[in-house]
C-alpha positions as a printed NumPy array, in Angstrom:
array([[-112.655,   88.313,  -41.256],
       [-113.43 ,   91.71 ,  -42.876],
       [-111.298,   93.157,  -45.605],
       [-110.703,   96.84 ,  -44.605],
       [-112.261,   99.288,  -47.155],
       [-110.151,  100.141,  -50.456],
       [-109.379,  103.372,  -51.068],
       [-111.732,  103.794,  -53.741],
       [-114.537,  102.307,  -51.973],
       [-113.727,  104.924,  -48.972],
       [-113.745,  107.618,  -51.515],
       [-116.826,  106.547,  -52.924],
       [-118.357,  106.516,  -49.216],
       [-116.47 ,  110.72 ,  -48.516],
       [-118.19 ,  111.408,  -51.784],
       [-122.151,  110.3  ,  -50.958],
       [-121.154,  112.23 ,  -47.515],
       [-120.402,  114.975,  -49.363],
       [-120.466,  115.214,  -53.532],
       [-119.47 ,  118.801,  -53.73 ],
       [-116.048,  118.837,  -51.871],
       [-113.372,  119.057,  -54.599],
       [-110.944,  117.695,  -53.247],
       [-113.012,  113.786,  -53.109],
       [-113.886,  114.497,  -56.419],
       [-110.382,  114.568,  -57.805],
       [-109.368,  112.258,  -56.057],
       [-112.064,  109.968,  -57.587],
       [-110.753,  111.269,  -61.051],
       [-107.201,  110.031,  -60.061],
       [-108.17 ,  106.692,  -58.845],
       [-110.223,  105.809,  -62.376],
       [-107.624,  107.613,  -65.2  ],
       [-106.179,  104.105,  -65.457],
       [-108.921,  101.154,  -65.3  ],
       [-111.765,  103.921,  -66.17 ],
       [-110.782,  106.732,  -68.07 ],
       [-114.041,  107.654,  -68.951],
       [-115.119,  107.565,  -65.706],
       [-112.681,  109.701,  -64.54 ],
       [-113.05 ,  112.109,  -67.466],
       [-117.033,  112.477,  -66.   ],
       [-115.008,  113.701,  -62.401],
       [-113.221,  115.884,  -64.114],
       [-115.584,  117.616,  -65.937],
       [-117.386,  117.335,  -62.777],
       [-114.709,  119.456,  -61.243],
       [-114.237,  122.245,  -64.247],
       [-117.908,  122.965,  -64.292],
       [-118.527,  123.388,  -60.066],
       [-115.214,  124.079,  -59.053],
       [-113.134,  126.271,  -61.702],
       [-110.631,  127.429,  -59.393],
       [-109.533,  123.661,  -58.839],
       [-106.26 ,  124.084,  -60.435],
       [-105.161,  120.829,  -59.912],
       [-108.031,  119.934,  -62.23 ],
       [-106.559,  121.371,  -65.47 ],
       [-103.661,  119.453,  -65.943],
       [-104.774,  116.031,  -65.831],
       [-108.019,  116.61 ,  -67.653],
       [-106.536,  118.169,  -70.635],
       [-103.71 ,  115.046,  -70.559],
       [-106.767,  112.788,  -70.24 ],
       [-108.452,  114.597,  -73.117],
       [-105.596,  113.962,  -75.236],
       [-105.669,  110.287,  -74.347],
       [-109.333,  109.699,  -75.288],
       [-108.185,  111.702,  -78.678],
       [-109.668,  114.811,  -77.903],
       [-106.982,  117.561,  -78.425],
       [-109.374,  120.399,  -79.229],
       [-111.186,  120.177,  -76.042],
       [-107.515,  119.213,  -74.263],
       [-106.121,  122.79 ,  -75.328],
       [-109.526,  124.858,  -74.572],
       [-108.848,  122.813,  -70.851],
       [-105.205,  124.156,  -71.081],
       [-106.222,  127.677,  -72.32 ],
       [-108.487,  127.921,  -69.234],
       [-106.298,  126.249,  -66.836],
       [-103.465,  129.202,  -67.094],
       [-105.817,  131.91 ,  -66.585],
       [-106.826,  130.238,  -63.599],
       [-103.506,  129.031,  -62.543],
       [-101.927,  132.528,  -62.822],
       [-104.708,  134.385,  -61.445],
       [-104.238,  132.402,  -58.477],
       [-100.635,  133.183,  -58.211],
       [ -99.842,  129.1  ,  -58.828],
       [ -97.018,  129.676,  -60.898],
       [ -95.558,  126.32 ,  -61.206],
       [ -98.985,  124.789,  -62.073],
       [ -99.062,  127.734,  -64.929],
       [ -95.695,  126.208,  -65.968],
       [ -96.449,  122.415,  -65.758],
       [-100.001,  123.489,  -67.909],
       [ -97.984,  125.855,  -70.552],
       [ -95.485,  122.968,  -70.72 ],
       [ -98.549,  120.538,  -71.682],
       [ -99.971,  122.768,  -74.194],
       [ -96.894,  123.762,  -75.877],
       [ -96.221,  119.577,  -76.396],
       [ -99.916,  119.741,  -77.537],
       [ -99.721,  122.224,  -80.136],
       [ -95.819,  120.784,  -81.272],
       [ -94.246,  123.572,  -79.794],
       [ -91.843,  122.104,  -77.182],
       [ -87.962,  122.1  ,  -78.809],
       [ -86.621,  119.942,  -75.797],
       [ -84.846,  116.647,  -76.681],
       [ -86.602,  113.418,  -74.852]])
């Protein structure tokens, strides 16, 4: 009896159909953050070099970044991310990213 494809293996299969389409390719990021965060790092940057207005992109790469102990790179993902959040009128993306940054940079008063 076959197994039915996982999702990872179908996203593998949407992605050798068609490596460009941002949406597969973030999705692929998603699926590896937790077993292969490298991997999905590679996706990411994937997505910030071909597809910049991928907003979706910013967030989780610059939280990734700051995983793999990379906060420089993390806020320069941030920085970038609410230009291109705002210019494309995605206003509570822009908030979720300035939210991230401000915790990156120790500037978030809130009580956890």
């Amino acid at each position: 009896m076959e197994t039915a494809p996982s999702r990872l293996q179908q996203l593998l299969a949407f992605y050798e159909e068609d490596p460009t389409d941002p949406f597969t390719i973030y999705a692929l990021a998603t699926e590896y953050r937790a077993s292969e965060p490298l991997r999905a790092m590679d996706y990411y940057q994937k997505l910030l070099a071909e597809h910049p207005d991928y907003v979706g992109t910013y967030y989780h790469a610059g939280k990734l970044l700051q995983q793999l102990g990379n906060p420089e790179e993390a806020e320069k993902v941030y920085r970038t991310g609410l230009s291109v959040a705002r210019r494309a009128g995605q206003l509570h993306a822009a908030s979720e990213i300035q939210q991230a940054l401000n915790q990156l940079l120790g500037l978030d008063y809130e009580d956890d």
